[in-house]
Backbone bond lengths (Angstrom), bond angles and torsions (degrees), N, CA, C in turn:
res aa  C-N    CA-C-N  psi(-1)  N-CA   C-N-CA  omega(-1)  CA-C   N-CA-C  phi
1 X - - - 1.460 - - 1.534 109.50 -
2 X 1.694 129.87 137.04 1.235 132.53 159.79 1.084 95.93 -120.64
3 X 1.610 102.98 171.33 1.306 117.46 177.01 2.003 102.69 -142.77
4 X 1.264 119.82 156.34 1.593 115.26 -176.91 1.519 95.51 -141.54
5 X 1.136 113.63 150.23 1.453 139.12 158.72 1.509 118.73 -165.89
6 X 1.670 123.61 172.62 1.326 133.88 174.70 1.455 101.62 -106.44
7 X 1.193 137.28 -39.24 1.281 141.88 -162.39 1.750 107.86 -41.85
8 X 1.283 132.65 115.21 1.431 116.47 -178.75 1.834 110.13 -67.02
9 X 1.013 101.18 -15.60 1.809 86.04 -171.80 1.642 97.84 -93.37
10 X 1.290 116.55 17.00 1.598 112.03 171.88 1.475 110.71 -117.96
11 X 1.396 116.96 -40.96 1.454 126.87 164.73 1.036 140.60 -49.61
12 X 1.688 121.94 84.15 1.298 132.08 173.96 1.560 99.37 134.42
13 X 1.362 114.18 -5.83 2.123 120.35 -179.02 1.473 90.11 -98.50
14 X 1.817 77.33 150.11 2.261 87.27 170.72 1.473 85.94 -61.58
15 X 1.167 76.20 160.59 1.350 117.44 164.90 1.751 105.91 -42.37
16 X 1.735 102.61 -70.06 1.694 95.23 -174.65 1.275 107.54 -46.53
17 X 1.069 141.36 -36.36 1.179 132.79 -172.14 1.920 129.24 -72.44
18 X 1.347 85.59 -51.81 1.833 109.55 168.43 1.475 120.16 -41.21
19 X 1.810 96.74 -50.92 1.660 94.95 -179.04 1.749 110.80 -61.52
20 X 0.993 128.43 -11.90 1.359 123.14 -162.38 1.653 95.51 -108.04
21 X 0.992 147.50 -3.26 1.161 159.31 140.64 1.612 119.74 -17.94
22 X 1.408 121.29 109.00 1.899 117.92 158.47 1.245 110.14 -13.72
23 X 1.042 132.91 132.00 1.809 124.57 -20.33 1.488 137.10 -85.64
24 X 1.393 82.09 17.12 1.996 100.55 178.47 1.874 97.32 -62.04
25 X 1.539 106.19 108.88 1.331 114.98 169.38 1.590 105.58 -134.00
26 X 1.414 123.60 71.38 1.289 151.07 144.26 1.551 129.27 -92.04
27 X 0.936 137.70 130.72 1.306 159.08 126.16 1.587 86.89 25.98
28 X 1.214 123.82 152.72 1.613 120.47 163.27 1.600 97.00 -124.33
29 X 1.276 129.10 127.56 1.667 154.05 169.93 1.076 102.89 -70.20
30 X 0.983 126.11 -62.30 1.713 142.89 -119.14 1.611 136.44 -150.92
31 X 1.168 119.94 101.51 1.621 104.31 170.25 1.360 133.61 -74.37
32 X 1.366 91.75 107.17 1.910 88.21 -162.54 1.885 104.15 -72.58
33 X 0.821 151.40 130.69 1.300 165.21 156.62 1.815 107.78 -48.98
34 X 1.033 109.02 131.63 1.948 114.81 165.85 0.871 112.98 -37.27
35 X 1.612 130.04 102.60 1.545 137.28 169.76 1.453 109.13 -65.40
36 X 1.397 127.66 -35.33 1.522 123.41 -160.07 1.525 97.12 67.19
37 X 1.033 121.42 32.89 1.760 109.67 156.17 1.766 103.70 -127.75
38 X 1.082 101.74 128.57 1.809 123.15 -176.22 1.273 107.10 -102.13
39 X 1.821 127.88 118.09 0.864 104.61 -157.82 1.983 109.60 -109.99
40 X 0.779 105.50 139.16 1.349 133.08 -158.72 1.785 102.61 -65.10
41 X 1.057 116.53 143.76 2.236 134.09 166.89 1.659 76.07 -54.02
42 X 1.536 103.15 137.96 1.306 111.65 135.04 1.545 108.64 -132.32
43 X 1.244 117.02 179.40 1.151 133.95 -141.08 2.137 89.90 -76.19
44 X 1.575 104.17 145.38 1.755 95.83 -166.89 1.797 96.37 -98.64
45 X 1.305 118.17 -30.17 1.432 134.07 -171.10 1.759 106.32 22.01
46 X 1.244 119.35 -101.09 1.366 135.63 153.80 1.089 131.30 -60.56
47 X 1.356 130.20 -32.20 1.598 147.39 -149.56 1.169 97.44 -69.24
48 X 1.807 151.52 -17.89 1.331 131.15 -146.31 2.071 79.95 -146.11
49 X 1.310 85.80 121.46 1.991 91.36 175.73 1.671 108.00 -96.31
50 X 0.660 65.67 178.45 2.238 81.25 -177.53 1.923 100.00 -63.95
51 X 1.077 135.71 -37.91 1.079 135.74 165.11 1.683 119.46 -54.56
52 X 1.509 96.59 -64.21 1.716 114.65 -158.30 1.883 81.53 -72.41
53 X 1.242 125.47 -36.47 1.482 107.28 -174.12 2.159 117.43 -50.39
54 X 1.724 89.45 -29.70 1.595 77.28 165.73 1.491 142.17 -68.48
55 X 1.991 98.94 -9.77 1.558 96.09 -165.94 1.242 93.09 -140.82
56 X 1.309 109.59 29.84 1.661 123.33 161.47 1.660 117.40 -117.71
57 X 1.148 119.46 108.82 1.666 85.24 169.27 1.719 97.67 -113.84
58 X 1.661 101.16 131.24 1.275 104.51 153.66 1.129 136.26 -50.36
59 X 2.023 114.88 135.30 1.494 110.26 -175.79 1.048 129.44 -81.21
60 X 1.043 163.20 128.96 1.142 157.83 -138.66 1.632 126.57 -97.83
61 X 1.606 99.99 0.93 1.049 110.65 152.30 1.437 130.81 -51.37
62 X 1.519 109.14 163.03 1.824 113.11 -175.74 1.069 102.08 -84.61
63 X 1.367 122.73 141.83 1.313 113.92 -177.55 1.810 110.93 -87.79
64 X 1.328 114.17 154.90 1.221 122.67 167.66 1.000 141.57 -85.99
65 X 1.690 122.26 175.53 1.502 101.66 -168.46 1.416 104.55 -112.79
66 X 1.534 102.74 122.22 1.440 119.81 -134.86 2.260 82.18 -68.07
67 X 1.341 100.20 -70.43 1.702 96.92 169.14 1.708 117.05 -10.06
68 X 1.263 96.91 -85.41 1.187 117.91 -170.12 1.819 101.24 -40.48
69 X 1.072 108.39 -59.78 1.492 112.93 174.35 1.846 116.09 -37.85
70 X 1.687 101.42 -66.92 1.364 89.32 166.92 1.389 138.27 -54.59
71 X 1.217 110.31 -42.82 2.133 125.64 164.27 1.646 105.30 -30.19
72 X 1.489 112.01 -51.03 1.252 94.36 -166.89 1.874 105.30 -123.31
73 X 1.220 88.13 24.23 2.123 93.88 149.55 1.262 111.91 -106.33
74 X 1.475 138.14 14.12 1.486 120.30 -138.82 1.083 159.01 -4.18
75 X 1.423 111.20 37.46 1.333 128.19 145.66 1.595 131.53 18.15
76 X 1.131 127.56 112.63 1.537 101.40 172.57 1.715 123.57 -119.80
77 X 1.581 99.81 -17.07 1.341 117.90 160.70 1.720 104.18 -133.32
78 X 1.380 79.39 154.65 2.035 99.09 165.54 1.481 82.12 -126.07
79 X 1.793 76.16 152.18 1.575 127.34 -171.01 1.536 108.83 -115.84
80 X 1.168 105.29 101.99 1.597 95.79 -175.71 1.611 112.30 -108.20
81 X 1.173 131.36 120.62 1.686 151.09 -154.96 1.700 97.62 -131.21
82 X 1.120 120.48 -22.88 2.112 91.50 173.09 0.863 122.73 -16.60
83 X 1.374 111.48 137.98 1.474 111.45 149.03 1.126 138.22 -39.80
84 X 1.599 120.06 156.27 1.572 112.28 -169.83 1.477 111.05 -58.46
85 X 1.550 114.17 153.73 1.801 99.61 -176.38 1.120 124.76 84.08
86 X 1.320 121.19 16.98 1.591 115.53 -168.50 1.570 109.26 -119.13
87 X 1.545 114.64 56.69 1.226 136.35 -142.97 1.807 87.00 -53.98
88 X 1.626 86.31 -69.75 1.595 105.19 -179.83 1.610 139.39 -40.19
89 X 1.514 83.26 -37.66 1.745 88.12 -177.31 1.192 97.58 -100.30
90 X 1.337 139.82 -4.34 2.342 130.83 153.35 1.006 93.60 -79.50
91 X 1.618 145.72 -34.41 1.756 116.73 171.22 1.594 118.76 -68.68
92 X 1.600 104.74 -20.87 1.732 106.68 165.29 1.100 106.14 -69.09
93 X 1.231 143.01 -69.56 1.164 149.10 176.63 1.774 133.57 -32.56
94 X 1.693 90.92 -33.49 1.659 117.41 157.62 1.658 114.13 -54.69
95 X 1.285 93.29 -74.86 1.283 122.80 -173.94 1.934 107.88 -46.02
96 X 1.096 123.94 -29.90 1.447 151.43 179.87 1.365 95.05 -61.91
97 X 1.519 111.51 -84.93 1.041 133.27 -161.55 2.090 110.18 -61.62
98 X 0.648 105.00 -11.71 1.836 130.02 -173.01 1.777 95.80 -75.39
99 X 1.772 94.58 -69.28 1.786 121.22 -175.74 1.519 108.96 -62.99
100 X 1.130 108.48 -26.01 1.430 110.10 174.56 2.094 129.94 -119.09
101 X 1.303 86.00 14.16 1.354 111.59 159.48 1.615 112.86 51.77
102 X 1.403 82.67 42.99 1.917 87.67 170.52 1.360 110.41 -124.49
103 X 1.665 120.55 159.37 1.448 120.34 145.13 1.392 126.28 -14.85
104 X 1.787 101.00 151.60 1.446 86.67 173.03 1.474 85.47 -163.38
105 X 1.659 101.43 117.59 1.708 124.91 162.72 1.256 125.01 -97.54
106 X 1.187 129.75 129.53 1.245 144.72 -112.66 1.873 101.56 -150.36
107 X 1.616 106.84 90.23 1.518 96.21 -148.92 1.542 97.78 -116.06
108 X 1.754 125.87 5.22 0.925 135.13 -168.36 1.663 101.06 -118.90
109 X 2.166 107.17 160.65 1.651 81.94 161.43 1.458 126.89 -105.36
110 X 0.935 98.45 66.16 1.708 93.25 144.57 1.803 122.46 -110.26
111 X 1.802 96.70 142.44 1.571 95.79 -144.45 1.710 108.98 -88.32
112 X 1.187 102.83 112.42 2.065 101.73 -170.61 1.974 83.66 -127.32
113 X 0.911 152.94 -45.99 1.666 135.87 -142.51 1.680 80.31 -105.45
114 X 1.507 125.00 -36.10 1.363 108.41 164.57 1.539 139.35 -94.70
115 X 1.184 114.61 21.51 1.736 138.60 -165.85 1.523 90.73 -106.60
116 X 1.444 126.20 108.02 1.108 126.77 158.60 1.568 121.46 -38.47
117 X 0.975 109.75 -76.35 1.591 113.21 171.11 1.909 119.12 -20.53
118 X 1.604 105.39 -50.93 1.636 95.13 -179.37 1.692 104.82 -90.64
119 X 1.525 124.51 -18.28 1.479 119.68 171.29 1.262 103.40 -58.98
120 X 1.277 111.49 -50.58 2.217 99.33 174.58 1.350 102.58 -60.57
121 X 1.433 162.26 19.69 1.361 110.62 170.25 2.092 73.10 -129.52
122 X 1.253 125.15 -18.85 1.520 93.62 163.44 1.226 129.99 -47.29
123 X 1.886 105.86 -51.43 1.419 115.92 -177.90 2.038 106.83 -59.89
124 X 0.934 107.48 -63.32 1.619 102.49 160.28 0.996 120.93 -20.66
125 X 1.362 140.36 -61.47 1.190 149.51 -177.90 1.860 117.16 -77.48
126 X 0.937 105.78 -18.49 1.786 116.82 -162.51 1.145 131.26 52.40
127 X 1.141 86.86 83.64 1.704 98.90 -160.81 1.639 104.05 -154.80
128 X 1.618 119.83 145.06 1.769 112.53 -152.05 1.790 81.19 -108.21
129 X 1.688 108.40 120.94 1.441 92.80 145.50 1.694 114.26 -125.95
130 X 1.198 89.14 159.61 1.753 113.75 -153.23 2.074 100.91 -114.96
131 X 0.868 129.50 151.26 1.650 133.10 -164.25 1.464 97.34 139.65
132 X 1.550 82.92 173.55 1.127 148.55 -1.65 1.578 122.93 -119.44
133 X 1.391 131.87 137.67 1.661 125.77 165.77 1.737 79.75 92.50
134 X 1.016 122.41 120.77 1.696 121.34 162.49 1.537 101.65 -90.69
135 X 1.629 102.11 147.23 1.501 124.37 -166.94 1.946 100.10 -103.25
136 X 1.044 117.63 92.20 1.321 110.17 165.67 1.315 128.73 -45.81
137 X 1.754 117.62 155.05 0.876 153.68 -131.79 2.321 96.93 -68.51
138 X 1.320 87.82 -64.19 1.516 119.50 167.59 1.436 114.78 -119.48
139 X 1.501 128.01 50.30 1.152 128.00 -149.74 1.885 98.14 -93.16
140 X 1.483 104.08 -176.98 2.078 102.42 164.96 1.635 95.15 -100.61
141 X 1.323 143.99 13.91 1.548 110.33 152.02 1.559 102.32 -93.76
142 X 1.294 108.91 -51.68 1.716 102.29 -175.52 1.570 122.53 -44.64
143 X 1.799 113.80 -34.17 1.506 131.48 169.00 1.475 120.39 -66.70
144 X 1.409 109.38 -25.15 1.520 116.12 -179.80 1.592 91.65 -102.85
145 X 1.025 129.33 -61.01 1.822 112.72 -170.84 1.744 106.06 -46.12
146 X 1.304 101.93 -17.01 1.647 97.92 175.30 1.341 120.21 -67.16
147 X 1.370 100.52 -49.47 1.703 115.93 -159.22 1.589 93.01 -89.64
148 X 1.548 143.87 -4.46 0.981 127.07 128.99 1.474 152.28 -72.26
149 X 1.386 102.19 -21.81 1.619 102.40 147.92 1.375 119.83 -90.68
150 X 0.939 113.17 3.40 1.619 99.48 -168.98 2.059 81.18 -93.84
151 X 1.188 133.40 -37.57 1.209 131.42 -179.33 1.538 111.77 -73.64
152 X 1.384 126.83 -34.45 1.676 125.53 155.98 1.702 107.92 -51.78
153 X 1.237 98.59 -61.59 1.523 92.34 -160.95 1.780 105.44 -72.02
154 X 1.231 138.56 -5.07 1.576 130.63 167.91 1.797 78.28 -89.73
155 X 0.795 170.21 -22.66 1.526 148.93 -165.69 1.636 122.17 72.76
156 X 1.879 89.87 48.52 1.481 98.73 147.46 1.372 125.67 -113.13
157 X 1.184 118.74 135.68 1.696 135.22 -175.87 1.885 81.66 -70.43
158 X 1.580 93.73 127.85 1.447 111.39 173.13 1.557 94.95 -113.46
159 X 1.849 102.27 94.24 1.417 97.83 138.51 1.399 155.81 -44.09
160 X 1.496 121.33 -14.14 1.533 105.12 -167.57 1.640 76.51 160.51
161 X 1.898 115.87 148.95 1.147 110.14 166.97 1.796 92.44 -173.08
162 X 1.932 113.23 144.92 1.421 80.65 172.76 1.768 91.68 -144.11
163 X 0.951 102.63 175.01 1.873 113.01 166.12 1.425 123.95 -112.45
164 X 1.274 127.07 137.28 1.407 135.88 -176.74 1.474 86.73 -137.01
165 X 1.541 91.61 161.01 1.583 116.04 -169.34 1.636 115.48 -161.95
166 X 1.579 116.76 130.27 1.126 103.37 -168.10 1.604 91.13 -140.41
167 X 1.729 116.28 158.08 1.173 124.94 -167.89 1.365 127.91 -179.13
168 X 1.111 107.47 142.56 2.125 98.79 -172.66 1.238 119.98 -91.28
169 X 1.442 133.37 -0.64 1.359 120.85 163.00 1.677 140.66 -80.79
170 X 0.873 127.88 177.60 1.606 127.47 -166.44 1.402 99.13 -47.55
171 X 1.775 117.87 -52.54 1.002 117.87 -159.56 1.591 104.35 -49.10
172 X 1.334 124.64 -42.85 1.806 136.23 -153.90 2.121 83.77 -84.89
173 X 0.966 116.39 -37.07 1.805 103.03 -178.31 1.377 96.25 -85.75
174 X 1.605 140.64 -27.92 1.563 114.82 -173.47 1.961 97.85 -65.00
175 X 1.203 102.25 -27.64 1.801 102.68 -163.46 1.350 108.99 -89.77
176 X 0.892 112.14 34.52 2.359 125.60 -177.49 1.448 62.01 -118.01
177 X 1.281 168.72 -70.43 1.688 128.70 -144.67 1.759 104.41 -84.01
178 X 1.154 127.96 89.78 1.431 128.39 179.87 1.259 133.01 -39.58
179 X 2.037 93.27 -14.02 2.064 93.92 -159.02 1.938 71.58 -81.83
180 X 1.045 136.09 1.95 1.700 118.12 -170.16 1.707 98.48 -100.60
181 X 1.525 135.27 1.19 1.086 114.60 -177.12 1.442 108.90 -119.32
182 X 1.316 125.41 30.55 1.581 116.87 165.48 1.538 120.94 -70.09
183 X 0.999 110.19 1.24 1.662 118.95 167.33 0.926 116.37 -90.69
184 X 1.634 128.83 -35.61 1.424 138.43 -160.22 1.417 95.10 -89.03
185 X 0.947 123.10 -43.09 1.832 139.10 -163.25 1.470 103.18 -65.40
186 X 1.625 127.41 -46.13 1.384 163.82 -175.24 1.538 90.31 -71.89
187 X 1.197 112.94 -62.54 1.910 113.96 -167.64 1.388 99.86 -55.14
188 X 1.448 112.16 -65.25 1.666 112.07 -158.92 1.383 119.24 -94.55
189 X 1.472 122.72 18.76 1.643 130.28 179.47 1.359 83.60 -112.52
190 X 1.564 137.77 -40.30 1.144 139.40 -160.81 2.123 97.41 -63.60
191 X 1.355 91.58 -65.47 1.706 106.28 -175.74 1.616 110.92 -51.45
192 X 1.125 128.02 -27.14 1.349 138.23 -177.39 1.813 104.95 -77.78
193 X 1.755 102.41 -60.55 1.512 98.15 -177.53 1.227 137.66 -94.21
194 X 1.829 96.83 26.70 1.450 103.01 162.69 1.300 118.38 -103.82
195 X 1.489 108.98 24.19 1.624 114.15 -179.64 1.591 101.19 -110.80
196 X 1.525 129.08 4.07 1.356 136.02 139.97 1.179 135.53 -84.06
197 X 1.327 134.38 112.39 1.576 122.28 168.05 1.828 116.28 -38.55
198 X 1.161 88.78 -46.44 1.252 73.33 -172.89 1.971 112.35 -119.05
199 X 1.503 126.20 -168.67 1.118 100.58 -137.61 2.154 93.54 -115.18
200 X 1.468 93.23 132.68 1.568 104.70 -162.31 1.631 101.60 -92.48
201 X 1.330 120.49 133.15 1.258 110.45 167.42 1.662 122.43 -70.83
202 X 1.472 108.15 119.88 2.207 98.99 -163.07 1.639 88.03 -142.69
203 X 1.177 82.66 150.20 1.389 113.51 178.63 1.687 117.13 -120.59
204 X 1.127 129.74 108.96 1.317 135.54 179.68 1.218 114.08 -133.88
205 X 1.775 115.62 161.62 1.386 116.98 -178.84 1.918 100.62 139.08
206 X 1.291 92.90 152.11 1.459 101.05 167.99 1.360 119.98 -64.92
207 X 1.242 123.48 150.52 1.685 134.68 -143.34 2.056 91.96 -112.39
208 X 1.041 88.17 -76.09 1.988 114.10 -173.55 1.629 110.84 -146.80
209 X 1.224 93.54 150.61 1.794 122.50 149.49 1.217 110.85 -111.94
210 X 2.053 95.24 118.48 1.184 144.64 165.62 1.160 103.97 -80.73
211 X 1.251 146.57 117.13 1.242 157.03 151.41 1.632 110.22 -51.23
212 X 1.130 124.57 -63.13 1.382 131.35 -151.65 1.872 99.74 -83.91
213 X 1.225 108.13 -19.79 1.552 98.01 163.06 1.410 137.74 -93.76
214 X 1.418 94.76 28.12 1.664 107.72 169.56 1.362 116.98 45.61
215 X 1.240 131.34 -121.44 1.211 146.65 167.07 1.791 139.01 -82.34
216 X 1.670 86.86 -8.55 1.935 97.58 149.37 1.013 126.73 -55.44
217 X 1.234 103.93 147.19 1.722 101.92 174.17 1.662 81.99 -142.27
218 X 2.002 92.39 126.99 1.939 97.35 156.94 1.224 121.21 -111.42
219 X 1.325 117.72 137.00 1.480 102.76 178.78 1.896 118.75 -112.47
220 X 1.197 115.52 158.70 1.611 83.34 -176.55 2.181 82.29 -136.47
221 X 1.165 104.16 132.78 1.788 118.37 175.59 1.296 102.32 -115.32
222 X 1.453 118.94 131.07 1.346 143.71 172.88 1.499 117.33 -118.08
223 X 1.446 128.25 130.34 1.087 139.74 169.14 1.138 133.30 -130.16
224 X 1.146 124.04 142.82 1.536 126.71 -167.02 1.684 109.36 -141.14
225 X 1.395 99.18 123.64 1.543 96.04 -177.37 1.822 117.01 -157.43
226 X 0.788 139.75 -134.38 1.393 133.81 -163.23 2.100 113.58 -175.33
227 X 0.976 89.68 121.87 1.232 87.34 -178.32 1.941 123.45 -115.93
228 X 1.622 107.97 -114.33 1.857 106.45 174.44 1.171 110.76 -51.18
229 X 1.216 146.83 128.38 1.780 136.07 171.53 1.593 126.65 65.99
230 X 1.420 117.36 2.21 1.284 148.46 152.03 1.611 101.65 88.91
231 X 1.577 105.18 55.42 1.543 142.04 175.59 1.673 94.54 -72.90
232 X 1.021 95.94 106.43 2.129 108.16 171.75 1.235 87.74 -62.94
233 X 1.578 126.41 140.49 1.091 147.77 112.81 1.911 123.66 -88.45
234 X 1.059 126.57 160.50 1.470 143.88 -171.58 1.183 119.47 -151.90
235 X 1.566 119.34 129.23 1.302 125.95 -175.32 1.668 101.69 -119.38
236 X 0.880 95.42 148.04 1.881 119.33 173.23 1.162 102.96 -156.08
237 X 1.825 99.73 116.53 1.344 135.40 151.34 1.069 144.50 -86.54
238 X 1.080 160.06 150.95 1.630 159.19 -177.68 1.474 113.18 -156.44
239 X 1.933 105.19 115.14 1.665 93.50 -161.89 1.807 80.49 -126.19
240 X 1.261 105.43 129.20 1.753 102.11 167.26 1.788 103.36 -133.70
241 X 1.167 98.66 140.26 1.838 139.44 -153.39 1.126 129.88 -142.75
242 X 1.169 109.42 131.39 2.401 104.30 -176.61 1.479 76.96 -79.45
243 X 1.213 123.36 132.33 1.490 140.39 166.29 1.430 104.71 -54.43
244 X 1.412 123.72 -60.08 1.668 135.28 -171.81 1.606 87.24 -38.24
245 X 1.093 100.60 -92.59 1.350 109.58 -141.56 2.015 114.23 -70.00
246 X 1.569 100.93 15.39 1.795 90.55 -174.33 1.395 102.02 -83.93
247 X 1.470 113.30 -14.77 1.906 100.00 -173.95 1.810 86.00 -88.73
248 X 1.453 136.15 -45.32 0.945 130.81 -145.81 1.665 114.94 -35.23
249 X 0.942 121.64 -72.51 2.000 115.57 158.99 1.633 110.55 -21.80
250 X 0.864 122.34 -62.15 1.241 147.41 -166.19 1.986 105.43 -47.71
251 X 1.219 99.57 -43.07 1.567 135.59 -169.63 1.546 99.25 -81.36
252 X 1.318 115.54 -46.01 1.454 111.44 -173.50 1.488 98.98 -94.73
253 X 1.205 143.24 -29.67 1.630 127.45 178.58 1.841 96.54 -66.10
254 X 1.327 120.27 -24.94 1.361 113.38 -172.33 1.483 122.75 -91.08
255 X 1.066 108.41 4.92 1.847 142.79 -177.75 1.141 70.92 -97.99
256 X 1.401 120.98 -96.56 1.571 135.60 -135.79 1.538 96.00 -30.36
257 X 1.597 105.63 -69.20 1.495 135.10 -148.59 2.126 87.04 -47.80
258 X 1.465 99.68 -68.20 1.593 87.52 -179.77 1.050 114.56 -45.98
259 X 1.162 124.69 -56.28 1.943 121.65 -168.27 1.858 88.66 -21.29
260 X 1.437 105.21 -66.37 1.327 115.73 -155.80 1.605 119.21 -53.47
261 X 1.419 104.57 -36.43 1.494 100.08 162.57 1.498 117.49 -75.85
262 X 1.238 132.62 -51.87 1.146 111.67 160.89 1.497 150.61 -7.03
263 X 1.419 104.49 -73.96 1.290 146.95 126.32 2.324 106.66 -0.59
264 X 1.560 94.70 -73.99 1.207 131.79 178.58 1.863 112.40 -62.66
265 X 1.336 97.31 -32.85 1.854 93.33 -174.10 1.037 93.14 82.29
266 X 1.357 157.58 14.89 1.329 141.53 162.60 1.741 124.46 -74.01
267 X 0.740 141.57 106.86 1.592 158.60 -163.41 1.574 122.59 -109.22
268 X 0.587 130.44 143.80 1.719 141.97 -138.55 1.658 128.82 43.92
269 X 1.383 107.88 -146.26 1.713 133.49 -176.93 2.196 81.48 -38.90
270 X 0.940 94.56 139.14 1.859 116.71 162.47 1.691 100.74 -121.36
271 X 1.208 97.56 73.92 1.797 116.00 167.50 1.566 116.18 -30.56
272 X 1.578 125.11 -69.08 1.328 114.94 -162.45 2.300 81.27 -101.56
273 X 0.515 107.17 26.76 2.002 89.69 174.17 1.331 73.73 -94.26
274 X 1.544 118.57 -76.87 1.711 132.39 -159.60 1.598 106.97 -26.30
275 X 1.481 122.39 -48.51 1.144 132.49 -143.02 1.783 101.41 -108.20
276 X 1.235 96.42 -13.48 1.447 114.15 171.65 2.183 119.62 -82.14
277 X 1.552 82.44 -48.83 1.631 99.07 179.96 1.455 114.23 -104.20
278 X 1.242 118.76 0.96 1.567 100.68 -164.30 1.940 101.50 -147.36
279 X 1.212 93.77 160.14 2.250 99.41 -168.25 1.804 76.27 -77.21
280 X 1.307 135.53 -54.87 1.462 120.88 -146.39 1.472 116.47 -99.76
281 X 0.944 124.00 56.38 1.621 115.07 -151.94 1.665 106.20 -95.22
282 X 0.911 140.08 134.56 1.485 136.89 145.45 1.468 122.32 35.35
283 X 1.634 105.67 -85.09 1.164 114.62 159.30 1.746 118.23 -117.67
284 X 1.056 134.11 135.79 1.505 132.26 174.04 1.272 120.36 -83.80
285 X 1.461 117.69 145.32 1.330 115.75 -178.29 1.700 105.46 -150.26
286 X 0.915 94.84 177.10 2.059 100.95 -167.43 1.872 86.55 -81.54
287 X 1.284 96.24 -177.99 1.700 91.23 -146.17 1.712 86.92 -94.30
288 X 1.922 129.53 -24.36 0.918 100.55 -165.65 1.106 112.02 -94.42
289 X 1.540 124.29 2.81 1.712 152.25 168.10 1.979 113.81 -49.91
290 X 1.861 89.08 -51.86 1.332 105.36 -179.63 1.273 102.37 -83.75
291 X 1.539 146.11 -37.51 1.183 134.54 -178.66 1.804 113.97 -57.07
292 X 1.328 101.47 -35.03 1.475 120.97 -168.32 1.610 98.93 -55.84
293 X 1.635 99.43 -71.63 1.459 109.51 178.56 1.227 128.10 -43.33
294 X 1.560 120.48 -49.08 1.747 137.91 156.03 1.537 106.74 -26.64
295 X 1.343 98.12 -39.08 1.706 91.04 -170.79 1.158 122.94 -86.10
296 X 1.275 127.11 -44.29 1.570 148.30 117.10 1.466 126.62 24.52
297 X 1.796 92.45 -61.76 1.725 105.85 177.80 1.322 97.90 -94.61
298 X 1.639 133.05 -26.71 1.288 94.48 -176.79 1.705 122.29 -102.70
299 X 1.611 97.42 8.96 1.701 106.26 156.13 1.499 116.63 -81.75
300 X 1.738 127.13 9.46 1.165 129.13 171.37 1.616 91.08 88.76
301 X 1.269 145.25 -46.99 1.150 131.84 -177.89 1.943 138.26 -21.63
302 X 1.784 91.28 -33.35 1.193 101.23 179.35 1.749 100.67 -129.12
303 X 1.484 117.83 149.70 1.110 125.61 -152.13 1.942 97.41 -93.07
304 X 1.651 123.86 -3.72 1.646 108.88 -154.62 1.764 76.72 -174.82
């Protein structure tokens, strides 16, 4: 097992210790026990925005070679968690995982398990990657891709519908710099309007950072659409969630699922995991389509 970060109050502590580290302001579950894994500088390139640089300070450690690191922890997947925007340092992190011949899950949006270009050189290589953007547990894309098919398929014309989201952790202050969320914006308008045939005007994306709500996240989804005799109906939602922990399930069926290709010899795009765990996946599918398939591949039934 390795572990990487820039953060100095995480760099160079086990792991049990590190995760609980400034600016982790979540709920605590769990006593994690001494892993004996220390977690190592990785490379800062992109990873730290004009915001997070105030409540980050980089360690000043050398960074390592993230490859080399996995080769001789034996490793079998990387876990990639950057911050939103970190175009550069998940193609380092790609590129790592390639040289050192492991998996690679893909839990942020920037697009590598759905970018043709890096699915050819996993599958080339044999090796499962899984992305993109992980879809929480009870999340607002998985809750809104609902309430849009569930409104296609009774046979209402969905005029117009959008999502806002507000929250106090790093993640909600790295995304107040906007030029870093054209991926995120792309991930979760994408996952929403492929549950219409045809094409809905939507608006999605994070709203503000709330400071004082720590590790909440609220979301509020609005819809507007038309139904018998072109009778408006309107939906208003309100979904509130410890942010940490709604992908966390979510995170381990998508571990699991690789183990299994691995395991399997299976190499490239992981079609229904992606489309199962994540807003950007490969191909998209309605959630009980992708659950179906998820189950499928990991009863061996389906080959990806």
């Amino acid at each position: 097992m390795a572990a990487f970060d820039v953060n100095s109050k995480k760099v160079g502590k086990d792991l049990s210790q590190a995760i609980f580290e400034h600016p982790n302001n979540t709920e605590k579950i769990v006593d994690v026990p001494k892993l004996d894994v220390r977690v190592k500088k990785g490379p800062v390139l992109d990873g730290i925005g004009k915001y997070l640089k105030d409540v980050v300070a980089v360690s000043g450690q050398p960074d390592q070679d993230v490859a080399r690191e996995l080769k001789d922890s034996g490793a079998q997947i990387l876990l990639n968690y950057l911050p939103v925007g970190s175009t550069a340092a998940t193609g380092a992190y790609a590129e790592a995982a390639l040289k050192a011949e492991v998996a690679f899950v893909n839990a942020i949006p920037v697009f590598i398990a759905s970018e043709k270009k890096w699915a050819d050189r996993f599958a080339a290589a044999g090796l499962p990657v899984a992305g993109d953007d992980v879809m929480s547990q009870v999340g607002a894309t998985v809750l809104h891709k609902t309430l849009v098919k569930m409104a296609v398929d009774r046979g209402v014309k969905v005029d117009e519908t959008y999502q806002l989201n507000i929250g106090g952790d790093t993640d909600f202050l790295n995304m107040l710099e906007e030029s870093r969320l054209k991926d995120k914006r792309e991930s979760k308008t994408s996952a929403v309007r492929a549950m219409s045939p045809y094409e809905v005007p939507t608006r999605i994306g994070p709203s503000d950072y709330v400071p004082f709500l720590d590790n909440d996240k609220v979301c509020y989804i609005w819809l507007k659409g038309r139904y018998f005799g072109g009778t408006v109906v309107k939906m208003d939602v309100k979904l509130h969630v410890v942010d940490a922990y709604d992908s966390g399930g979510v995170m381990v069926d998508a571990i699991r699922g690789t183990k299994l290709a691995l395991d399997r010899g299976v190499g490239g795009q992981l079609e229904s995991l992606s489309a199962f765990c994540f807003k950007h996946p490969p191909k998209q599918m309605p959630y009980p389509a992708a659950k179906a398939a998820f189950e499928e591949f990991t009863s061996g039934k389906l080959e990806r």
